[in-house]
MIVEXLO-227197 format. One record per residue: x, y, z of N, C-alpha, C in turn; residue in one letter; residue number from 1. Coordinates in Angstrom, 3 decimals, padded with zeros to 6 digits. Layout:
REM residues N
<n_east X | n_north Y | n_up Z | ca_east X | ca_north Y | ca_up Z | c_east X | c_north Y | c_up Z | code A | pos NUM> .
...
This chain:
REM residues 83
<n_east -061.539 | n_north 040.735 | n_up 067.857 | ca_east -062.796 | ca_north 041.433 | ca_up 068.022 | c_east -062.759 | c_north 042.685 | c_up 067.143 | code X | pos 1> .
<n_east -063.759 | n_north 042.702 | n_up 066.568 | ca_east -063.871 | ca_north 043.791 | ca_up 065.437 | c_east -064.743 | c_north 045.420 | c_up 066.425 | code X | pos 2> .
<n_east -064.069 | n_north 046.174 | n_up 065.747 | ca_east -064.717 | ca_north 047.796 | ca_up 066.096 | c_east -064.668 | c_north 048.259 | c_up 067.312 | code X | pos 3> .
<n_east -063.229 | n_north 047.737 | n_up 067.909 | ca_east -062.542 | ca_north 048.349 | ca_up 068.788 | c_east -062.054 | c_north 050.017 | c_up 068.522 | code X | pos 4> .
<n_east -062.912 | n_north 050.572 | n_up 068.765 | ca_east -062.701 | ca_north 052.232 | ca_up 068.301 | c_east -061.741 | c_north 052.840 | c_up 069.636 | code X | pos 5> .
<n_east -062.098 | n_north 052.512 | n_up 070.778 | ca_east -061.486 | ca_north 053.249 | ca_up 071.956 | c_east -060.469 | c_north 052.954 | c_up 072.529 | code X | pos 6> .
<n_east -059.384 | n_north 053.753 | n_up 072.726 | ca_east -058.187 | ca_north 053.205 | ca_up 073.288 | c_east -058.585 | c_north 052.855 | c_up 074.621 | code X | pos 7> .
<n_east -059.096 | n_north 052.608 | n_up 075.583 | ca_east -059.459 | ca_north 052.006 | ca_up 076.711 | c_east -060.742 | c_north 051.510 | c_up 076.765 | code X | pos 8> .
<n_east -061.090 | n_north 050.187 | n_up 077.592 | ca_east -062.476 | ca_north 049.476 | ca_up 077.909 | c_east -062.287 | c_north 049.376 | c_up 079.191 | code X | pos 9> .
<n_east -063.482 | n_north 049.653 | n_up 079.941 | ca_east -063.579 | ca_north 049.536 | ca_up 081.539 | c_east -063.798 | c_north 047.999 | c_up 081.501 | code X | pos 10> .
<n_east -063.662 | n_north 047.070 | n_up 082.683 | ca_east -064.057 | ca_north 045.985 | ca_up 083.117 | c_east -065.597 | c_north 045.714 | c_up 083.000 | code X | pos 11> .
<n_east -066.632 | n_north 046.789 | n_up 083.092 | ca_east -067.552 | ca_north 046.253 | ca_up 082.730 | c_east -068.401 | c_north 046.303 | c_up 081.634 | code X | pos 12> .
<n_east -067.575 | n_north 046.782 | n_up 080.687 | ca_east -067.705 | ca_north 047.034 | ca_up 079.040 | c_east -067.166 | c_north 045.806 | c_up 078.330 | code X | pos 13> .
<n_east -065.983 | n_north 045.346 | n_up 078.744 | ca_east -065.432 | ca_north 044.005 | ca_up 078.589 | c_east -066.393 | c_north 043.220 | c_up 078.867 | code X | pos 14> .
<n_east -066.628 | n_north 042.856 | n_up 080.050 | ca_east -067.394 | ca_north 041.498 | ca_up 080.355 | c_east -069.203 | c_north 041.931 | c_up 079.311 | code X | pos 15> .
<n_east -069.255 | n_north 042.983 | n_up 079.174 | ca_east -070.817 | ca_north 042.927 | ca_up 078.475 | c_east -070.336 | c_north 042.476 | c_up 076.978 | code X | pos 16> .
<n_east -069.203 | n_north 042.814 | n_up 076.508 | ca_east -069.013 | ca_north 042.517 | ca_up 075.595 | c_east -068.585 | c_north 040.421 | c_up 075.454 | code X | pos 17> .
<n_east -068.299 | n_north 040.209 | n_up 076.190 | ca_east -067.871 | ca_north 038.474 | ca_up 076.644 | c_east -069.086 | c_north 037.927 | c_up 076.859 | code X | pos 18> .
<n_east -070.437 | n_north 038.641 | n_up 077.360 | ca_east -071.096 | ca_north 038.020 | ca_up 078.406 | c_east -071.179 | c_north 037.462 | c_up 079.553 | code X | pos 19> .
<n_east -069.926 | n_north 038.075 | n_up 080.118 | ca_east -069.562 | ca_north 037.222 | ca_up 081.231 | c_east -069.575 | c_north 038.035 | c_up 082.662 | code X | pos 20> .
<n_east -069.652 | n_north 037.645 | n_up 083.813 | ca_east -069.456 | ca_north 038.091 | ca_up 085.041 | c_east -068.124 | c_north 038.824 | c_up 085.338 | code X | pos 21> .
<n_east -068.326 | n_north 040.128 | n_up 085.515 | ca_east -066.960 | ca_north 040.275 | ca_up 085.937 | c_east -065.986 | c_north 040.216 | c_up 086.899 | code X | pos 22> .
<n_east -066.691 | n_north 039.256 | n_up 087.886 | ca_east -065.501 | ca_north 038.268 | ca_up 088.763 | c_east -064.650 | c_north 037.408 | c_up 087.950 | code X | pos 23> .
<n_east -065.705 | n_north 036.482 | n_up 086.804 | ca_east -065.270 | ca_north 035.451 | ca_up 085.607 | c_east -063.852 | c_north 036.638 | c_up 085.282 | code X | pos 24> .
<n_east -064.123 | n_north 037.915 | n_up 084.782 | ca_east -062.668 | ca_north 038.079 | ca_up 083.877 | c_east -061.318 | c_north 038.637 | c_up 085.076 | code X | pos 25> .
<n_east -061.639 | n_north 038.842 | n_up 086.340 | ca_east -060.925 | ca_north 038.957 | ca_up 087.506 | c_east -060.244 | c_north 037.388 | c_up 087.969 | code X | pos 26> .
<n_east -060.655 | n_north 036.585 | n_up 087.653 | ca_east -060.613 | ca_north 035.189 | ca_up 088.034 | c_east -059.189 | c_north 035.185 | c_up 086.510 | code X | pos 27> .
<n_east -059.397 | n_north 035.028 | n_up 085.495 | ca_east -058.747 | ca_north 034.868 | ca_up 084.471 | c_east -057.841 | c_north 035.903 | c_up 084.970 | code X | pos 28> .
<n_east -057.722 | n_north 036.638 | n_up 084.743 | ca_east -056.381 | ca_north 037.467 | ca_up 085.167 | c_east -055.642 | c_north 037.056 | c_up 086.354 | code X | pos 29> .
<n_east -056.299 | n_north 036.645 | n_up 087.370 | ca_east -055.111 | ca_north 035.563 | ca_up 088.018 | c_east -054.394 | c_north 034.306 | c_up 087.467 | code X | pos 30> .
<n_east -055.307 | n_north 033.746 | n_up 086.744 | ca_east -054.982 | ca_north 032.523 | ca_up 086.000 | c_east -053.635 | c_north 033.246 | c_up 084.690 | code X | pos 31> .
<n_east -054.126 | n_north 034.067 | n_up 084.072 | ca_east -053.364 | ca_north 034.253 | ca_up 083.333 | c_east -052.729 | c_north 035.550 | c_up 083.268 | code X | pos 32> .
<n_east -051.509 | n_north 035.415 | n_up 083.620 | ca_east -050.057 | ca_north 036.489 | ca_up 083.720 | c_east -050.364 | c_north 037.320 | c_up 082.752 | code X | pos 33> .
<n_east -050.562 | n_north 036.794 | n_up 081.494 | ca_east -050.596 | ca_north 037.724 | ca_up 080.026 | c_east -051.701 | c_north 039.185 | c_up 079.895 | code X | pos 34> .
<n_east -052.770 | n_north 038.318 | n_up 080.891 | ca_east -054.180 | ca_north 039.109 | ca_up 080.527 | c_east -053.609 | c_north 040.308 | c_up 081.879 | code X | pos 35> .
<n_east -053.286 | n_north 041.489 | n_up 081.435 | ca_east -052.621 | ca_north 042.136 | ca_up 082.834 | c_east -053.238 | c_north 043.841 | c_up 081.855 | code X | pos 36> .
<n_east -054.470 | n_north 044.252 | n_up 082.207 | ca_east -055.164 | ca_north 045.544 | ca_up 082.027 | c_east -054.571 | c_north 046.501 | c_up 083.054 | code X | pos 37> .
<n_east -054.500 | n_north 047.949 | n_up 082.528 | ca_east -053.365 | ca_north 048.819 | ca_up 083.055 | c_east -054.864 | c_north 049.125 | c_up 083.935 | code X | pos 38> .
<n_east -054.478 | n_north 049.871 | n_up 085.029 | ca_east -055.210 | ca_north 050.939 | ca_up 086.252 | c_east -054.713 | c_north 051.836 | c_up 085.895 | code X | pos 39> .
<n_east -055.954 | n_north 053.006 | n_up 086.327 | ca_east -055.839 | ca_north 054.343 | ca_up 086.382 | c_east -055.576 | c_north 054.458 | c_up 087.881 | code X | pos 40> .
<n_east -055.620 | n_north 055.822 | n_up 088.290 | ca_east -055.156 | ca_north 056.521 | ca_up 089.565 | c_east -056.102 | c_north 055.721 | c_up 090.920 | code X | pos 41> .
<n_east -057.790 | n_north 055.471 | n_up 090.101 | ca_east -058.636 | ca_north 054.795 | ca_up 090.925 | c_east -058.552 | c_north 053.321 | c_up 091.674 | code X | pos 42> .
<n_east -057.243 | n_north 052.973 | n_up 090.449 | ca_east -057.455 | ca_north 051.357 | ca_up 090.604 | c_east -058.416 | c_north 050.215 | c_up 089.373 | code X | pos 43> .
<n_east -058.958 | n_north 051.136 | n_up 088.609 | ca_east -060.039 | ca_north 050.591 | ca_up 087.574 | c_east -059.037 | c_north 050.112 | c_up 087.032 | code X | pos 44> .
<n_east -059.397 | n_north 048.986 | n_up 086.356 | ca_east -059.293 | ca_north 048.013 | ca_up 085.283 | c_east -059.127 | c_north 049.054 | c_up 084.053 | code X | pos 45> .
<n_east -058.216 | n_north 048.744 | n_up 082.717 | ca_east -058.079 | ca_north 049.794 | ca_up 081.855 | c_east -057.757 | c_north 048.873 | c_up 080.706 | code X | pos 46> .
<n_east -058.653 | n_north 047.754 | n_up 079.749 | ca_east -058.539 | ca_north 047.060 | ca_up 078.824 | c_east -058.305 | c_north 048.318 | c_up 077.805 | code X | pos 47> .
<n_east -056.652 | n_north 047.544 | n_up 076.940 | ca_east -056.932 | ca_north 047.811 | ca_up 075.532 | c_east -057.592 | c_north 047.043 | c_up 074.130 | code X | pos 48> .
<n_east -057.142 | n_north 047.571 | n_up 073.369 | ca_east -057.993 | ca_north 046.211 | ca_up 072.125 | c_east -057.135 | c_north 045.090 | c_up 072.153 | code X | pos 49> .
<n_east -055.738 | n_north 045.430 | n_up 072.471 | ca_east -055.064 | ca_north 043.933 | ca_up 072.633 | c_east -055.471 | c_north 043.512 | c_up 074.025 | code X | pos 50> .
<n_east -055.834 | n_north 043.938 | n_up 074.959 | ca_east -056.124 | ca_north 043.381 | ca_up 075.850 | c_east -057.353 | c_north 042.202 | c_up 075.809 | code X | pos 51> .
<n_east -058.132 | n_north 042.978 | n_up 075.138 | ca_east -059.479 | ca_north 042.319 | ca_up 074.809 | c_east -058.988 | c_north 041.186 | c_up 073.422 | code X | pos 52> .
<n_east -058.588 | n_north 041.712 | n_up 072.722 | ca_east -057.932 | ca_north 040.289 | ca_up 071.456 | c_east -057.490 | c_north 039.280 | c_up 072.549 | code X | pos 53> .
<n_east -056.668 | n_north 039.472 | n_up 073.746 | ca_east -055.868 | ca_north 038.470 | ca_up 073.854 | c_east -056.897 | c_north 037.844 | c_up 074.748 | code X | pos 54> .
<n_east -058.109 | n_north 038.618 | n_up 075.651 | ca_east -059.752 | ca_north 037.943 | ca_up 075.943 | c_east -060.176 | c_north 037.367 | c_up 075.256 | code X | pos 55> .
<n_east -060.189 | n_north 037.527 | n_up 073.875 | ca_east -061.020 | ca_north 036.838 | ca_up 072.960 | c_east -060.099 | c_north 035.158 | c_up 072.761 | code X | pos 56> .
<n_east -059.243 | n_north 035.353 | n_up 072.536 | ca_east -058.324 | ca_north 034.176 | ca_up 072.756 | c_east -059.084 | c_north 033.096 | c_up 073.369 | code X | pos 57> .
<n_east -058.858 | n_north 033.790 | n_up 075.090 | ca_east -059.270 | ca_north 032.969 | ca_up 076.116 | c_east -060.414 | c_north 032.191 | c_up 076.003 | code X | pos 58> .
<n_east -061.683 | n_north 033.326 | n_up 076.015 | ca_east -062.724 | ca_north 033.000 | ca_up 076.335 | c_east -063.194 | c_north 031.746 | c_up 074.653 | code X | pos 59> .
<n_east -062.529 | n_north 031.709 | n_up 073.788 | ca_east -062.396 | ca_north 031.033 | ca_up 072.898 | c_east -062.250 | c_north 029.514 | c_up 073.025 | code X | pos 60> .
<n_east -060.800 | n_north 029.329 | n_up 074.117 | ca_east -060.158 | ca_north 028.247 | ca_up 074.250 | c_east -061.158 | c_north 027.473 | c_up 075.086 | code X | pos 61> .
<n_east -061.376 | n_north 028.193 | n_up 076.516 | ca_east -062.254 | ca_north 027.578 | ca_up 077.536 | c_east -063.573 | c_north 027.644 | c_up 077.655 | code X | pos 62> .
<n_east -064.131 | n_north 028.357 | n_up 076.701 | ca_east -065.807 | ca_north 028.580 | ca_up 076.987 | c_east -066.196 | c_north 027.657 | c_up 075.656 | code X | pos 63> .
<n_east -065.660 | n_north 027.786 | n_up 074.544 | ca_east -066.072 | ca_north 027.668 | ca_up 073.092 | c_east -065.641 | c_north 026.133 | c_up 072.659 | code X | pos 64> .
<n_east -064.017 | n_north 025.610 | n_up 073.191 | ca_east -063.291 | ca_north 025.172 | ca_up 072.814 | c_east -063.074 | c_north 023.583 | c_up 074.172 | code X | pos 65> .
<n_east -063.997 | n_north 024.197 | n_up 075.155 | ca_east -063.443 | ca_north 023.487 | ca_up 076.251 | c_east -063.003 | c_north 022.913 | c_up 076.777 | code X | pos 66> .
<n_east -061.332 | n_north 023.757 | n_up 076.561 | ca_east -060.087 | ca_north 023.474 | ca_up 077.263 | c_east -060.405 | c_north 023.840 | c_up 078.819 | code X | pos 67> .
<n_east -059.337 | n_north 023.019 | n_up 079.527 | ca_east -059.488 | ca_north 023.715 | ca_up 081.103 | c_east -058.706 | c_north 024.569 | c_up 081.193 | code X | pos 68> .
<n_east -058.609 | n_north 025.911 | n_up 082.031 | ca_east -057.547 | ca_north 026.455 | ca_up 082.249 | c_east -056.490 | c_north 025.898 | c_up 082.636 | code X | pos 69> .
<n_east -055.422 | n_north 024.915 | n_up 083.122 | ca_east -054.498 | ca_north 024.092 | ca_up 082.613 | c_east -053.822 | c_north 024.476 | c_up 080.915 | code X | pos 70> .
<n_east -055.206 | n_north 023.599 | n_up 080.142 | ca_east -054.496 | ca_north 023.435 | ca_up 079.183 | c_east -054.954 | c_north 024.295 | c_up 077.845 | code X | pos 71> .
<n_east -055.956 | n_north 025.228 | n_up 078.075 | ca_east -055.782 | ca_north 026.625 | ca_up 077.448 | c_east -054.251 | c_north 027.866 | c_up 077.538 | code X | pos 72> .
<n_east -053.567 | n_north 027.770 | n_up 079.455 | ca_east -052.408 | ca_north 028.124 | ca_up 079.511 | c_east -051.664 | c_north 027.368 | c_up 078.294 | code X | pos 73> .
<n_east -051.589 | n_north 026.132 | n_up 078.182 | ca_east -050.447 | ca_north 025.440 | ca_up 077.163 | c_east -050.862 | c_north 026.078 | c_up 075.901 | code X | pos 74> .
<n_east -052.003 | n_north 025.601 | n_up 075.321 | ca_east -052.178 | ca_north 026.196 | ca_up 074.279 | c_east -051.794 | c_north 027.831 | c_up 074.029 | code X | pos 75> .
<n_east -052.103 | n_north 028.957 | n_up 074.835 | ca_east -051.763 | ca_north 029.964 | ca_up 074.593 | c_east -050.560 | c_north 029.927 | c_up 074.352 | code X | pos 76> .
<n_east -049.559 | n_north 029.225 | n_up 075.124 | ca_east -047.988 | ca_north 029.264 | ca_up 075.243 | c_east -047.709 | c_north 028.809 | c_up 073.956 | code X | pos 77> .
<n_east -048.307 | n_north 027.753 | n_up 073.235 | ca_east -047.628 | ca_north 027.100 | ca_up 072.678 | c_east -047.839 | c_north 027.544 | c_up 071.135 | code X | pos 78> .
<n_east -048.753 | n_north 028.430 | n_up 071.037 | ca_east -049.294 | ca_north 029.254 | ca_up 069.658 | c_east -048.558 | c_north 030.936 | c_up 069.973 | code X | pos 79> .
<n_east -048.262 | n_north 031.233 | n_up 070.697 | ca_east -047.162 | ca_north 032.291 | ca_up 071.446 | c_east -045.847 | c_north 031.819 | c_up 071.010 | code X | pos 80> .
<n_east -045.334 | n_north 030.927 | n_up 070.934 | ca_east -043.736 | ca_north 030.423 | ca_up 070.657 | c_east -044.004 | c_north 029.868 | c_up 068.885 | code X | pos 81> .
<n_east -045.118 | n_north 029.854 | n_up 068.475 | ca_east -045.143 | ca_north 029.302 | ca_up 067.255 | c_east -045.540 | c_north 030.601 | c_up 066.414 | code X | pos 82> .
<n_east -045.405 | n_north 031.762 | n_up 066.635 | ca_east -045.659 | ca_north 033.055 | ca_up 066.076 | c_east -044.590 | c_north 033.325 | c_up 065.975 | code X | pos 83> .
């Protein structure tokens, strides 16, 4: 994702940027170990730009690409060990 200027994105700056619900990117972060956004003192969600690159990934594999989460996990893994 291009013109990531800010070292932090709230959860609902992310999902406007995805288009997506932000239960949808709460749901993925259980699914996936990797996608793990730091909290502040509040508890908020605290995306960086790799956080969001490694969103863009996702929402790539299963929205664009439609893998199931199953086998978007493989794929991530398996382009992860091939880097």
């Amino acid at each position: 994702m291009e013109n990531l200027t800010k070292r932090y994105y709230s959860i609902s700056e992310v999902a406007q940027m995805f288009d997506v619900n932000i239960s949808k990117l709460r749901f993925w972060e259980e699914q996936f170990p990797t996608l793990n956004p730091k909290r502040d003192k509040a508890g908020d969600r605290k995306y960086t730009p790799e956080d969001i690159n490694h969103l863009e990934e996702i929402v790539q594999l299963i929205d664009v690409d439609g893998y199931t989460i199953e086998g978007a996990k493989r794929a991530l893994e398996k382009f992860r060990k091939n880097k």
